[in-house]
C-alpha positions as CSV (number, residue, x, y, z in Angstrom):
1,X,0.0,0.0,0.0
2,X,1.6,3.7,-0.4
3,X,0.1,6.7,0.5
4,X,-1.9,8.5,-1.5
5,X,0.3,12.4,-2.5
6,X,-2.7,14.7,-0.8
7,X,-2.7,14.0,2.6
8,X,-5.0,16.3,4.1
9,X,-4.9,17.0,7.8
10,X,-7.6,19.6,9.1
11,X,-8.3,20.6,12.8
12,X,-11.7,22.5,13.5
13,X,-11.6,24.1,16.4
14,X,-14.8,25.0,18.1
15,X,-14.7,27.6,20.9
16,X,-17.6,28.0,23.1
17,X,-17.5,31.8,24.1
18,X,-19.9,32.9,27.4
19,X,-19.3,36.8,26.4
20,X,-17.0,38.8,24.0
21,X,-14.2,41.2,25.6
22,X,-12.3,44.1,23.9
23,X,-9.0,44.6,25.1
24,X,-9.4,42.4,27.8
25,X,-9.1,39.3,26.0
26,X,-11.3,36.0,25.6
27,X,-13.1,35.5,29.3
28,X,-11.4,33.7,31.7
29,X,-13.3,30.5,32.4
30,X,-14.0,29.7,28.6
31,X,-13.3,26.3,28.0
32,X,-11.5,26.1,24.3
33,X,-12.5,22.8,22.9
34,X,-10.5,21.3,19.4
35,X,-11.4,18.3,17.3
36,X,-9.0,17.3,15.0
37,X,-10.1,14.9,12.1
38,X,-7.6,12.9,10.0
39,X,-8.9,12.7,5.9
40,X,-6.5,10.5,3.7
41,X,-6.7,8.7,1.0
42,X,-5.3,4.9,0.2
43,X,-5.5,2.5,-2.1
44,X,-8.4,4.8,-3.9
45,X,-10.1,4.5,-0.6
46,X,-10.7,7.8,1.0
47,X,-11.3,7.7,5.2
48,X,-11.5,9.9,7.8
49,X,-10.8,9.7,11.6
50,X,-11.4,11.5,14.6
51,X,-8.7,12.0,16.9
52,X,-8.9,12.7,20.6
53,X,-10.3,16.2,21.8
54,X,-7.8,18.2,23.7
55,X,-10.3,21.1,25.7
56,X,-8.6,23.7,28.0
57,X,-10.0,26.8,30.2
58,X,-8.7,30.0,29.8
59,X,-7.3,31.2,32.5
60,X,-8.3,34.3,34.8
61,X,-5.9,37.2,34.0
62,X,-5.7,39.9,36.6
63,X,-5.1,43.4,35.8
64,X,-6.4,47.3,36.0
65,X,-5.4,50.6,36.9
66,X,-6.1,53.6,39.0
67,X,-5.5,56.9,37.1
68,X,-6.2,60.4,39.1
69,X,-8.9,62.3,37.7
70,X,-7.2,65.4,39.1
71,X,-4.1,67.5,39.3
72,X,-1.6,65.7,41.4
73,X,-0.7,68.6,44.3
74,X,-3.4,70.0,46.2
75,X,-3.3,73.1,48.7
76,X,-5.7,72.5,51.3
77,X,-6.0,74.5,54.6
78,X,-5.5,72.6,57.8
79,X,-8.5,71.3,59.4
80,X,-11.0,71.1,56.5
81,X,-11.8,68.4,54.4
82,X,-10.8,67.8,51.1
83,X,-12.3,65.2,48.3
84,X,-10.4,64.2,45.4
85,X,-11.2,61.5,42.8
86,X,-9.5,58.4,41.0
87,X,-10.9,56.3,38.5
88,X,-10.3,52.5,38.6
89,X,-10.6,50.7,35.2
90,X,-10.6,46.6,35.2
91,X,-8.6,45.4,32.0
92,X,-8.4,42.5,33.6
93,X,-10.2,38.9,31.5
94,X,-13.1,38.7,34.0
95,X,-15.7,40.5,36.3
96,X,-13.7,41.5,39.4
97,X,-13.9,42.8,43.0
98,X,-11.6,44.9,44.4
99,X,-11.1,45.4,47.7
100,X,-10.2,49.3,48.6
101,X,-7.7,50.3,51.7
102,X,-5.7,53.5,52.9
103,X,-2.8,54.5,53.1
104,X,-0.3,58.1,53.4
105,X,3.1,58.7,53.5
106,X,3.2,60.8,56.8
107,X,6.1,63.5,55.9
108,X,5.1,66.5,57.3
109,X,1.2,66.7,57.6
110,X,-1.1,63.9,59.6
111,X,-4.6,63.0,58.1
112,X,-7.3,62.5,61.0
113,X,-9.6,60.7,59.1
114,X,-9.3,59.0,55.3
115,X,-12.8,57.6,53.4
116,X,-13.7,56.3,50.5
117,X,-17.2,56.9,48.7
118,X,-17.9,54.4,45.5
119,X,-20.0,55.5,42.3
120,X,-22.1,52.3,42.5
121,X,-24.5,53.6,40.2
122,X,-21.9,54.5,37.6
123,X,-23.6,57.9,36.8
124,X,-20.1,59.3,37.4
125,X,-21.8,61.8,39.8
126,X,-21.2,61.3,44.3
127,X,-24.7,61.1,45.0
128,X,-26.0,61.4,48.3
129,X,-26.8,58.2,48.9
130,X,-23.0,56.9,47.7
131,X,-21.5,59.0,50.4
132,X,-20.8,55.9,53.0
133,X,-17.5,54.6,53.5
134,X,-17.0,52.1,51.3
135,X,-14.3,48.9,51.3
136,X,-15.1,47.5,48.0
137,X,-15.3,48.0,44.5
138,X,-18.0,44.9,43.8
139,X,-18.8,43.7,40.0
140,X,-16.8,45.8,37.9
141,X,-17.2,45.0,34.1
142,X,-14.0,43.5,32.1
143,X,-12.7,47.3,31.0
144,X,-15.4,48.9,32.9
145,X,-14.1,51.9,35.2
146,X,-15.8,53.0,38.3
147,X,-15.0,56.4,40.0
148,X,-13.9,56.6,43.5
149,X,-13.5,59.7,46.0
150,X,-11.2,60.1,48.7
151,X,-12.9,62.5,51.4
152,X,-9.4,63.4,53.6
153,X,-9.6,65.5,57.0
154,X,-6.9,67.5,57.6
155,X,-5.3,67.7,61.0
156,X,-6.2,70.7,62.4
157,X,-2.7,71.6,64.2
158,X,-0.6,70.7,60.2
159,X,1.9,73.9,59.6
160,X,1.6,76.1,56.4
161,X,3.8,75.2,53.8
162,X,4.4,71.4,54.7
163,X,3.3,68.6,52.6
164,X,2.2,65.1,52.6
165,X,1.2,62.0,49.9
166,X,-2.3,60.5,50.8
167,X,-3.2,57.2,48.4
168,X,-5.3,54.8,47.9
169,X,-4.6,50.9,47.7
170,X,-6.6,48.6,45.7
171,X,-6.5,44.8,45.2
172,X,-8.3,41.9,43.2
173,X,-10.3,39.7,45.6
174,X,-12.5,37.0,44.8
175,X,-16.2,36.3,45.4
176,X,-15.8,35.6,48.8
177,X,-13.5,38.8,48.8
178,X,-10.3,37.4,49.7
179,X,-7.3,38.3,47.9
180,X,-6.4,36.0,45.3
181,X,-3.1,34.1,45.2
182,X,-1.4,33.5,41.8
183,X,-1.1,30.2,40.8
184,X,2.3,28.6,40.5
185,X,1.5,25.9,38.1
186,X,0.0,25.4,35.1
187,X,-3.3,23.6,35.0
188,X,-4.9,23.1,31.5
189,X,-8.3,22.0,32.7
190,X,-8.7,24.4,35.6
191,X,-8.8,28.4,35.5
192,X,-5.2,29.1,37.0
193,X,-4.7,32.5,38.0
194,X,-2.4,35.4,36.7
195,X,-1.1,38.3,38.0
196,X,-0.5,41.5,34.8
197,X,-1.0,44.3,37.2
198,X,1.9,46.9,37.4
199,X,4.4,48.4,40.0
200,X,3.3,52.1,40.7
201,X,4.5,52.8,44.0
202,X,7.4,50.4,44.8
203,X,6.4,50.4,49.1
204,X,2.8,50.2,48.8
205,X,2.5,47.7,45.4
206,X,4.9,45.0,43.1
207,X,4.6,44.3,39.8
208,X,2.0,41.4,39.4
209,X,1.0,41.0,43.2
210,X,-2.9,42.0,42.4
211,X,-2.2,45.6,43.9
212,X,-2.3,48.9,42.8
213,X,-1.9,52.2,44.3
214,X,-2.4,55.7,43.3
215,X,-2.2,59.2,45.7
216,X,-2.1,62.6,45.5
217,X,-0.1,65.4,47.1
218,X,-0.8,67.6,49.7
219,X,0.7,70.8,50.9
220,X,-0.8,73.0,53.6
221,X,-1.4,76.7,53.0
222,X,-2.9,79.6,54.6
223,X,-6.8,79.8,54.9
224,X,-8.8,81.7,52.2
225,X,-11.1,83.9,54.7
226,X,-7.4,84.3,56.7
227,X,-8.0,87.7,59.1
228,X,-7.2,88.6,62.5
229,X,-9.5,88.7,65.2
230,X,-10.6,92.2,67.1
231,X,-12.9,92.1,70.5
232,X,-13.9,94.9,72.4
233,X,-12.7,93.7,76.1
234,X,-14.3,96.7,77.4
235,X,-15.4,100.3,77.5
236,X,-16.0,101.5,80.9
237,X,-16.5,104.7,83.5
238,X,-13.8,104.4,86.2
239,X,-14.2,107.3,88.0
240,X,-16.2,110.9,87.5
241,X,-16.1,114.1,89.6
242,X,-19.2,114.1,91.5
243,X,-18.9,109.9,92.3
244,X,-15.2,109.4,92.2
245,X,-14.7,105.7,91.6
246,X,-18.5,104.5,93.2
247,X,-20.5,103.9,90.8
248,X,-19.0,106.5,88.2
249,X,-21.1,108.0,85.1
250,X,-20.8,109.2,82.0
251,X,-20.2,113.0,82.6
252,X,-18.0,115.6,82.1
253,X,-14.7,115.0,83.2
254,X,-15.5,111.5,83.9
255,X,-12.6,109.3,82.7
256,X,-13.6,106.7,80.6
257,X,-11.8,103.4,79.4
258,X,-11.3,101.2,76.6
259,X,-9.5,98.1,76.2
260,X,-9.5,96.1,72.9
261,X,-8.4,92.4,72.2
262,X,-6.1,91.9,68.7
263,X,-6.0,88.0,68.3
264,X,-3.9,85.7,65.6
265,X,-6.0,82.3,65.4
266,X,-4.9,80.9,62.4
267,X,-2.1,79.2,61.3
268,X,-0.2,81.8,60.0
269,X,2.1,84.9,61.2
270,X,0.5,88.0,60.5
271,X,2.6,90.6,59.9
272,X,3.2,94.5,59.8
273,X,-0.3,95.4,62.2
274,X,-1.5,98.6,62.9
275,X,-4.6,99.3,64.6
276,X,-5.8,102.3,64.9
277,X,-8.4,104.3,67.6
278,X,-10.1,107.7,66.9
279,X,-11.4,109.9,68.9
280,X,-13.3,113.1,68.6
281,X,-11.0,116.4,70.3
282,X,-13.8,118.7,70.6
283,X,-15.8,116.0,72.8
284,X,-12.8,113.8,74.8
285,X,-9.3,114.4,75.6
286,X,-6.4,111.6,76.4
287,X,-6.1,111.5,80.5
288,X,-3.0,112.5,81.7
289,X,-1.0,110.2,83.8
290,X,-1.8,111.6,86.9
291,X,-5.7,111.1,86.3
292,X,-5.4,107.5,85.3
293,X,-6.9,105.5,88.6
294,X,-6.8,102.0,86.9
295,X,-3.7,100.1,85.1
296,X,-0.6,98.9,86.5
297,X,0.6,101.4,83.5
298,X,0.2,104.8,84.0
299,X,0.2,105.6,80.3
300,X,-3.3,107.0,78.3
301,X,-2.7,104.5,75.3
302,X,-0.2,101.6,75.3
303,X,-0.4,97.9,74.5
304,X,0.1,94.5,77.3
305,X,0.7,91.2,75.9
306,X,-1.1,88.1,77.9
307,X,1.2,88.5,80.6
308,X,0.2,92.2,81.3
309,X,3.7,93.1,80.2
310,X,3.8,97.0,78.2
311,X,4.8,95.5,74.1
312,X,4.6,97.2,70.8
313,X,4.5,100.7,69.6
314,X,2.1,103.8,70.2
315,X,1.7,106.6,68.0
316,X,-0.6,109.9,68.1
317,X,-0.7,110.6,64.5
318,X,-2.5,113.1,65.1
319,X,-4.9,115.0,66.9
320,X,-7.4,112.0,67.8
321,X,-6.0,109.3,66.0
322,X,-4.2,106.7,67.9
323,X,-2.1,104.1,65.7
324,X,-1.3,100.9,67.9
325,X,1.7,99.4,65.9
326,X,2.2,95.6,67.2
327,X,5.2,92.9,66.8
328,X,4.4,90.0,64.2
329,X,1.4,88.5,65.8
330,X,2.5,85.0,65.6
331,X,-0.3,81.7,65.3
332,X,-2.6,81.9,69.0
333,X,-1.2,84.9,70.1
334,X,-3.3,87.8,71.7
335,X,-2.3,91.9,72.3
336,X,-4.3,94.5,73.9
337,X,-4.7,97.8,72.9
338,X,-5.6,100.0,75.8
339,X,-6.3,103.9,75.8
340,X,-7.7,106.2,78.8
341,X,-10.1,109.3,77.9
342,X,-11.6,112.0,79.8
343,X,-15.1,113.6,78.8
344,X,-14.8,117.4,78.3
């Protein structure tokens, strides 16, 4: 017998596929199925024979990416909040969960609190009813994205000018949301697992370890509505000339005072203050030292620090116009303008 010259050999493949995937690749779980069939010719006699099926599953392939939907550096004021927002996308060969966690790379500034609120909906929009801390990322789509926000408070006591990294974490887990471990070997009837994820920051995530991280930068600056505080301490009648000190009124030649609080409560130095008192000539006149009754200082305008110690500069510059010209007035720091009149 010899062989006939065409000798035909044709494999059909048939592949059973559950869903169809772009750039994520044929879904992990398929099984691939091929039948080969042997057609041959001898003796004028032309046959054909099956030969054994080989079937495989494709295997689950891991991967996605957190991009930042923002600009990477943020100024935010200490003790506010601040949201920013990432978008995860899963290019991964299957419907994933991912499981979300925090972390920040304390330099300078501490973060009191760190949340995460998920657009379950997918409307791309925080909705009210999406702002609840949320640990997981559930169902996401082979290359389906889902936004996330990270809601950030801001310690309260962080200096202006220093700057921290705040992230987010994310990992692939499985149903029962456990992370899922790469597998070693290959299997050709079982889904095996594989790790394609990248490295983005080397101490939070690896190359191919079902991680991936993504932060932002934060740098602490002065407050928008920044101002100085000014309270009226008191304005008072010490002493007249028909009830000395007992119960003194409002009349002519009574001496009245006035004591004012300058306060600093923000986190920044304020710098080159003046305040400034007027009075009217032709009504009141500055009391002489001699007439003052009250005040460790005998002085008709001056300024104490919180001690009760005499600080700062005091100017008349002119007739009824008292200029109080302090020191920088440094974070929590408090002056106190003080001026004695008498009625004409």
């Amino acid at each position: 017998m010899k062989l006939s010259r065409v000798l035909a050999i044709t494999l059909l493949g048939a592949v059973a596929m559950t869903n169809s995937a772009m750039a994520s690749g044929t879904v992990a779980g398929t099984k691939i199925t091929n039948t080969p069939t042997l057609s041959y010719s001898m003796e004028g006699t032309t046959k054909t024979l099956k030969a054994p099926t080989s079937a495989y599953v494709v295997d689950k392939v891991i991967n996605f990416t957190i991009a930042r939907s923002e600009v990477t550096e943020h100024k935010v004021v200490a003790g506010t909040t601040k949201l920013v927002e990432f978008k995860l996308t899963n290019i991964g060969n299957s419907v994933e969960n991912f499981k979300l966690s925090k972390w920040h790379n304390v330099q300078n500034v501490k973060f009191l609190s760190k949340k995460f609120y998920v657009d379950t909906n997918g409307n791309g929009v925080l909705d009210k009813a999406e702002k609840v801390d949320a640990p997981l990322v559930k169902k996401l789509k082979m290359d389906g994205s889902r936004k996330i926000w990270m809601e950030l408070k801001i310690d309260p006591k962080a200096v202006v000018g220093k700057r921290s990294d705040s992230g987010i974490l994310a990992q692939a887990v499985d149903k029962a949301f456990k992370p899922y471990v790469a597998t070693k070997t290959n299997r050709m009837g079982v889904e095996d697992i594989v790790f394609a994820d990248g490295k983005v920051y080397a101490p939070v995530d690896k190359a191919r370890d079902g991680k991936i991280s993504m932060w932002y930068g934060f740098t602490i600056k002065s407050g928008d509505n920044i101002k100085l505080n000014i309270v009226k301490e008191y304005e008072k009648v010490v002493k007249d000339p028909v009830n000395g000190t007992k119960n003194p009124k409002a009349i002519p030649g009574a001496q009245v005072l006035l004591k004012y609080q300058v306060s600093n409560k923000t986190k920044t130095e304020a710098k080159n203050v003046k305040f400034t008192i007027n009075y009217d000539p032709s009504k009141v006149r500055l009391a002489q030292s001699k007439e003052i009754v009250e005040y460790g200082i005998k002085k008709s305008y001056f300024i104490t620090d919180s001690r009760g110690r005499e600080t700062g500069k005091v100017v008349e510059t002119k007739k009824g116009t008292i200029t109080f010209i302090f020191p920088n007035i440094k974070p929590g720091v408090t002056y106190y303008p003080h001026t004695a009149t008498i009625i004409k």
